[in-house]
C-alpha positions in Angstrom: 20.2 48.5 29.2 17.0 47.6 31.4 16.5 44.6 33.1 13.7 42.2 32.2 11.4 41.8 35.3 10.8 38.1 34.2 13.9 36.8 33.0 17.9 36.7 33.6 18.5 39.1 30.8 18.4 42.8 29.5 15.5 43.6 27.5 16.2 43.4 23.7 13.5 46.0 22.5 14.3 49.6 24.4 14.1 53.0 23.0 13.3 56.4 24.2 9.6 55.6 25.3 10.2 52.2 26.9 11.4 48.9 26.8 9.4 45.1 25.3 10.7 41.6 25.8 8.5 39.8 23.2 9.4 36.6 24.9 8.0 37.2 28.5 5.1 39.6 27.0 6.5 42.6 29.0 6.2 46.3 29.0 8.0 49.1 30.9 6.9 52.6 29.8 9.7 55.5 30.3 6.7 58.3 30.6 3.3 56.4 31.4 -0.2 57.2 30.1 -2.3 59.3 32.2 -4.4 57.7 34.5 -5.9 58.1 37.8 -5.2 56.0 40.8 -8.7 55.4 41.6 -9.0 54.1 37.8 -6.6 51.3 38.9 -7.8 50.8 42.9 -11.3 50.7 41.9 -13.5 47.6 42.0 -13.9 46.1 38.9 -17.5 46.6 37.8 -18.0 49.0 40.9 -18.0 53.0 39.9 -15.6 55.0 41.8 -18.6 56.9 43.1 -20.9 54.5 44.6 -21.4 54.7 48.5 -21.3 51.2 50.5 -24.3 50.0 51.2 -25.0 46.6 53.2 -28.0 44.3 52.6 -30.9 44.8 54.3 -32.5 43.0 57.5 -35.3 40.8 55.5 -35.7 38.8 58.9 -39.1 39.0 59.9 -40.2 38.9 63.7 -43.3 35.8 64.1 
């Protein structure tokens, strides 16, 4: 048995496509979802696409 991450015991739901400990809220997934790491490193509410851009100089010389 597999190991709960968050507690001092094995976890008490496991099958062939992962394990649940209902009391901790935690999920372990034998063969995870696809997904692409810049899905997960992005930004949140920045598309994986958009260049940098830095504010511009709205100092004005008198």
């Amino acid at each position: 048995m597999t190991r709960c991450i968050h507690g001092d015991h094995d976890f008490p739901i496991e099958d062939h496509s992962g394990a649940y400990c209902p009391e901790h809220g935690v999920t372990m997934l034998w063969t995870p979802p696809n997904f692409a790491w810049d899905d997960l490193l992005a930004e949140p509410g920045v598309p994986n696409d958009a260049e940098e851009t830095t504010p511009s100089d709205t100092s004005q010389d008198s």
